[in-house]
C-alpha positions as CSV (number, residue, x, y, z in Angstrom):
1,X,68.9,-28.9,46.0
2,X,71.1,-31.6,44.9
3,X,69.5,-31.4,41.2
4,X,69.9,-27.5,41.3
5,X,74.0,-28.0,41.7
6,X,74.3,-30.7,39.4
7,X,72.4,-28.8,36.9
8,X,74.9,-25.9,37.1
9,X,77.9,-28.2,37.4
10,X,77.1,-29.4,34.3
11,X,76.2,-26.1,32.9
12,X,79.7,-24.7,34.1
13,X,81.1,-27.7,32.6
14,X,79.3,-27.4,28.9
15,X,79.7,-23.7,28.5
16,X,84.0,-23.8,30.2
17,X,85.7,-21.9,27.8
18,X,87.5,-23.7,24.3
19,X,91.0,-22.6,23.0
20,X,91.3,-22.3,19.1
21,X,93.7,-23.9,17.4
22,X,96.9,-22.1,17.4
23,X,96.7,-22.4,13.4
24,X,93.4,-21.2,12.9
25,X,94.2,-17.7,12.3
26,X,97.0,-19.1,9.2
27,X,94.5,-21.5,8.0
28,X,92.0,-19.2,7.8
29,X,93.8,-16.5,6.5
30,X,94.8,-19.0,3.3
31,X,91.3,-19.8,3.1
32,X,90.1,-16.7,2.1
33,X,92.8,-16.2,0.2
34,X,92.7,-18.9,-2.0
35,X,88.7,-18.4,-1.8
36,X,89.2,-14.9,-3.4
37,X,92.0,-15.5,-6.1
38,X,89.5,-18.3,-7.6
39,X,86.4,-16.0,-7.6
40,X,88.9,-13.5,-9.3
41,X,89.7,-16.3,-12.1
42,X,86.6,-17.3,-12.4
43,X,85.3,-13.7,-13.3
44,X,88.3,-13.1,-15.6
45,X,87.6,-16.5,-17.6
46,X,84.0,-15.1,-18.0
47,X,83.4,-14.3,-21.5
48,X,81.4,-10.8,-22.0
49,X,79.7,-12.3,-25.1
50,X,77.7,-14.7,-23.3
51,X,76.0,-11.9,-21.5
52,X,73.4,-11.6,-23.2
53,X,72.3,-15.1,-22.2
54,X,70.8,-15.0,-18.2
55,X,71.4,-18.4,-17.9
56,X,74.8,-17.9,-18.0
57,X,75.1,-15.2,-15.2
58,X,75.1,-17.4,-12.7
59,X,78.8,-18.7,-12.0
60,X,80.0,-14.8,-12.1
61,X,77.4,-14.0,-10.1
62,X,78.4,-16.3,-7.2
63,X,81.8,-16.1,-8.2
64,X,81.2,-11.9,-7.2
65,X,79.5,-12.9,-4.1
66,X,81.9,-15.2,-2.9
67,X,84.9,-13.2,-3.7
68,X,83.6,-10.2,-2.3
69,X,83.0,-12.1,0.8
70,X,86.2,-13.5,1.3
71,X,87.9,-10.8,0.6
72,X,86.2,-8.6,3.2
73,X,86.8,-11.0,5.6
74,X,90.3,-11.2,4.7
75,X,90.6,-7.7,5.1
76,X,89.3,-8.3,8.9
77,X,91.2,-10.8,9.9
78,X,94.4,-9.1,8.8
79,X,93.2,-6.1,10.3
80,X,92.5,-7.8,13.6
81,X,95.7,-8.9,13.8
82,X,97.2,-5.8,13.3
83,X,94.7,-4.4,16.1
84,X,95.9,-6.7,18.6
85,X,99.7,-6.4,18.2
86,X,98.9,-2.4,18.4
87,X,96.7,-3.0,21.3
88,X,99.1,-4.8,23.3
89,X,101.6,-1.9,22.7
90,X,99.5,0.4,24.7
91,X,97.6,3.7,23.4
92,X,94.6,5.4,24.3
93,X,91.4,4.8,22.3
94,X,91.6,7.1,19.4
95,X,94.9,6.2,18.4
96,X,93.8,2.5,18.4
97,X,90.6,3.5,16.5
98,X,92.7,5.6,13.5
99,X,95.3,2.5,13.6
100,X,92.6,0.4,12.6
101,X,90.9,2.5,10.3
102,X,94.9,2.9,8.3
103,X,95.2,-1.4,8.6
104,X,91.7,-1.6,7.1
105,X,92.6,0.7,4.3
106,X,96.2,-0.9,3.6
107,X,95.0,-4.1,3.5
108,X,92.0,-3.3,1.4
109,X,94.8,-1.7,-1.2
110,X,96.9,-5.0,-0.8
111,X,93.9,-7.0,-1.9
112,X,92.9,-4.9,-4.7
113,X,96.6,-4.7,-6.2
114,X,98.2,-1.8,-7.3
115,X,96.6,-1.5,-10.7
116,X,93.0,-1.2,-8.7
117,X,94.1,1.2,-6.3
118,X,93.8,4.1,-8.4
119,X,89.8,3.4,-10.1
C-alpha cells in the first residue's frame, strides 16, 4: 500500500500545475511578428524571372509556409487576448462568440495592411 501512495505522490507531484512566464505572451507575440515580416521580405526580394527554374522555388515556398503560419498564429494570440479581457467583463455566450469572430477579423486586417484589405 505504501508503493501505491508514493506512486501517486509522486504522480501529484510531476503533473502539479507550471505558471508561464509573465512575458511569454510579449515574447511570443514579437516572435511571430518578426517571423512574419521576414517571410514577407523574403517573398518580396523573390525575383519572378527565376520562376521558371524549380530549383529555385524553394525559399518562397517556405518563406509562404512560414509566414502564413505565423501570421495565423499571431492573429490567435491577439485574438485570445482580446477574448479574455472581454471574458472577464461578463457577457453571455453569443456575445463572447461574435466578439471573437470581430477580433479575429480586425486583426487579420491589421496583419494584412490596409493596401490588402480590399483584394
Amino acid at each position: 500500500m505504501t508503493q501505491a501512495a508514493d506512486f501517486e505522490d509522486l504522480l501529484r507531484a510531476a503533473l502539479a500545475p507550471v505558471e508561464p512566464p509573465a512575458d511569454l505572451s510579449t515574447r511570443l507575440e514579437t516572435t511571430l511578428s518578426n517571423l512574419t515580416e521576414l517571410a514577407a521580405d523574403e517573398l518580396e526580394a523573390w525575383e519572378l524571372s527565376s520562376i521558371r527554374d524549380p530549383r529555385n522555388w524553394m525559399r518562397p515556398a517556405a518563406a509562404a509556409v512560414v509566414g502564413t503560419t505565423a501570421g495565423v498564429a499571431l492573429v490567435a494570440v491577439r485574438a485570445r487576448r482580446r477574448g479574455k479581457a472581454r471574458q472577464a467583463q461578463g457577457g453571455n455566450v453569443l456575445d463572447l462568440a461574435e466578439g471573437t469572430l470581430r477580433a479575429l477579423a480586425d486583426e487579420a486586417g491589421r496583419l494584412l495592411g490596409p493596401d490588402q484589405r480590399s483584394r
